[in-house]
N, C-alpha and C positions, 0 to 999 in steps of 0.2 A: 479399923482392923483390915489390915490385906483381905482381898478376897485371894482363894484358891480355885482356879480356870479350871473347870474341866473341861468345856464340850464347847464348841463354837456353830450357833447356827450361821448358815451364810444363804444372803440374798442368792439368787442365780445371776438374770439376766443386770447388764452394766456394772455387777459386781466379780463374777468369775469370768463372765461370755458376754459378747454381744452380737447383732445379727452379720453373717461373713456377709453379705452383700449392703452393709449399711443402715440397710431399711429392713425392721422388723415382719414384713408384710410380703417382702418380694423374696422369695426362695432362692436357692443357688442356679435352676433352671428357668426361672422367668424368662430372658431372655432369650431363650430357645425356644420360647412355647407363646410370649406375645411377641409382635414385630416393635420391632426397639425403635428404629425411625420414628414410626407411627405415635407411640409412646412419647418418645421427646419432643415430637411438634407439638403436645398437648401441653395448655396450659397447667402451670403447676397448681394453679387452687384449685381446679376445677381435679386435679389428681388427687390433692390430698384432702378434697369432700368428698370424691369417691370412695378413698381409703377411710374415711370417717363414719361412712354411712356404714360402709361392711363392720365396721368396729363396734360399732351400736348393735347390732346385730348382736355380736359374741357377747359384749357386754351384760347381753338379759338370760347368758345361760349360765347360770351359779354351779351345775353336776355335772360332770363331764368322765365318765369310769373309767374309759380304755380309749384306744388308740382310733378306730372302729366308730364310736360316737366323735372323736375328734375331727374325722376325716368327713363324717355328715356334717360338721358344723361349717367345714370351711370349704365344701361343695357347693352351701348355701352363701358363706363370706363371700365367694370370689364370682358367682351368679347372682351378688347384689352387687359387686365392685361393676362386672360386666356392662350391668343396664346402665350403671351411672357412666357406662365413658363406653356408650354406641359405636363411635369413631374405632377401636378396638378391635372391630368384627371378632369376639370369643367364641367361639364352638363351644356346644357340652364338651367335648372332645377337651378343649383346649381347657374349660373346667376341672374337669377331672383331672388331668396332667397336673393343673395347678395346684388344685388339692392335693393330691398323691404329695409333690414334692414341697408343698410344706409342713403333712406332717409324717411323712416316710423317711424325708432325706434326713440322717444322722450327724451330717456336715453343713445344715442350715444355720448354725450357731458357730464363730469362731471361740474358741478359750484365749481367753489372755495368758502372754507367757510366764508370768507370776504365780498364774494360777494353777497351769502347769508343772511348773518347778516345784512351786511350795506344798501342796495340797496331798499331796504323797509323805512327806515328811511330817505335815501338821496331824496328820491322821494317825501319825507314831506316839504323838504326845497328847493327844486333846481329842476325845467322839465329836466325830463331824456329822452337822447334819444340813440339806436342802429344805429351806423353807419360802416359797416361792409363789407368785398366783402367776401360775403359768398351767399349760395344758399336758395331758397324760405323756406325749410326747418328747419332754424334755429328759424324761427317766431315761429315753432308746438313745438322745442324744449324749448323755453323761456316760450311757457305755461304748456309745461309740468313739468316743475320746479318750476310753480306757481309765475314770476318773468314777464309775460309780462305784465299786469297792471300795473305795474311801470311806464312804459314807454309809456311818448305819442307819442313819432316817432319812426319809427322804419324802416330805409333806408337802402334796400339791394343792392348791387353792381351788383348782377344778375337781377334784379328788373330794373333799371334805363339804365342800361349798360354803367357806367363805374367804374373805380376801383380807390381809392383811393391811389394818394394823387388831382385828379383832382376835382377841385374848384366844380364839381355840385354836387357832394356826400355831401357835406358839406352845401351848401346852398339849398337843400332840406331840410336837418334834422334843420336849423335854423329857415328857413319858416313854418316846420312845430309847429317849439317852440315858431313862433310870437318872435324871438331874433335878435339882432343885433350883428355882429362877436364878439365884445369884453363883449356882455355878457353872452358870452358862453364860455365853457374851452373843449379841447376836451383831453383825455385819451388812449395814441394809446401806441401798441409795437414796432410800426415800427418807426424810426427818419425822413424815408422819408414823412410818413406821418405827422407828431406833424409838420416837416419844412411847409409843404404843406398848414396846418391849417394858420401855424402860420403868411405867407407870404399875407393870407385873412384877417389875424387882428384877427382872433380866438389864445388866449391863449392857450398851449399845456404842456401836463404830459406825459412824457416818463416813459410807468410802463413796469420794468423787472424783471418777479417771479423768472429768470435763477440767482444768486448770482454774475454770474463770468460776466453774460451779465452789471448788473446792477453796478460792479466795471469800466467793462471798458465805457462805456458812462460817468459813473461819473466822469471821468477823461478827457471821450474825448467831451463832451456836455458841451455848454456854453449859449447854444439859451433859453431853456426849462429845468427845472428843472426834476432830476432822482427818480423813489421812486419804490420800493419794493413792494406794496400790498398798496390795498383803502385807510387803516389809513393815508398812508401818503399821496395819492393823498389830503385828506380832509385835513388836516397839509396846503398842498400848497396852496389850493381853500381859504382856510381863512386868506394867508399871500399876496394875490393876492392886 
């Protein structure tokens, strides 16, 4: 029997957005606030166990409410980044800045143009909702891109305190769409997630913007169908 679409959860990050300077971790203003030379004389693993160690850190905080406990989290992120790369010389000062602008800045996230375009118009046919383990943060950037009106739920994983692919991230954001699991489809990058969804009876879109990620799933996925960008998630939602 067709199913009938109503509401589509969507992942956030590599699905709508990804980070505008590349790296998850470096804000729009890094470069103003550490010295960049300095920075690229350092070796790279010896950067990315820095960024590793900070990550561990956030990793052990499951509740995170408002913007305010966010910006203490990552006072402490980028004051363990610091010790791990000396060479650096970081101030508190240059702390602070760093924090401030990773979770103040509104433009620390680029939107894909897809999801730009499309997201306004899906929101005409179908309740949209943010289902995401991202930090309180991402709400101020959804409005600052003029795209949270879209959306009438909007469930963070630091919000709730757990992380997807566990069954209550999911049945939040359906309760809040007034849906039942198969009239919802949800949209994730992870397979552990789309599997997660899809083991609740929520139909699932494995979207991969990487070419070479999006080859191998198609090859190796047989649960949920593979797709490149929105167009063809909406392709799938209407072949459902």
């Amino acid at each position: 029997m067709k199913r009938t679409i109503q509401g589509i959860l969507f992942d956030s990050g590599r699905v709508l957005n990804g980070p505008s300077t590349g790296n998850w971790w470096i804000p729009p203003r890094f470069f103003s606030i550490v010295n960049k030379k300095r920075y690229r004389s350092l070796d790279k693993a010896l950067i990315a166990k820095a960024f590793q160690e900070a990550s561990a850190y956030l990793s052990r905080q499951n509740r995170v409410r408002d913007m305010e406990e966010e910006f203490d989290l990552f006072l402490e992120f980028y004051w363990i980044f610091s010790q791990a790369l000396p060479e650096l010389e970081l101030s508190e000062e240059s702390i602070w800045l760093l924090a401030t602008d990773m979770v103040y800045n509104g433009k620390k996230y680029r939107f894909f143009d897809d999801a730009l375009e499309l997201i306004p118009s899906l929101s005409r046919r179908y309740r949209l909702a943010v289902v995401s383990d991202a930090w309180p943060s991402l709400d101020h950037v959804f409005r600052e891109a003029g795209l949270r009106q879209y959306f009438s739920s909007f469930v963070l994983s630091s919000e709730i305190g757990v992380t997807k692919p566990d069954g209550l991230i999911f049945t939040r954001a359906l309760e809040a769409l007034a849906l039942q699991p198969d009239q919802a489809v949800l949209v994730d990058d992870n397979p552990a997630n789309c599997e997660g969804a899809r083991k609740m009876g929520i139909p699932s879109i494995l979207l991969c913007r990487d070419w070479r990620l999006y080859w191998y799933h198609t090859f190796k996925t047989r649960d949920y169908p593979v797709v490149r960008n929105l167009q063809g998630v909406m392709r799938c939602i209407q072949a459902f």
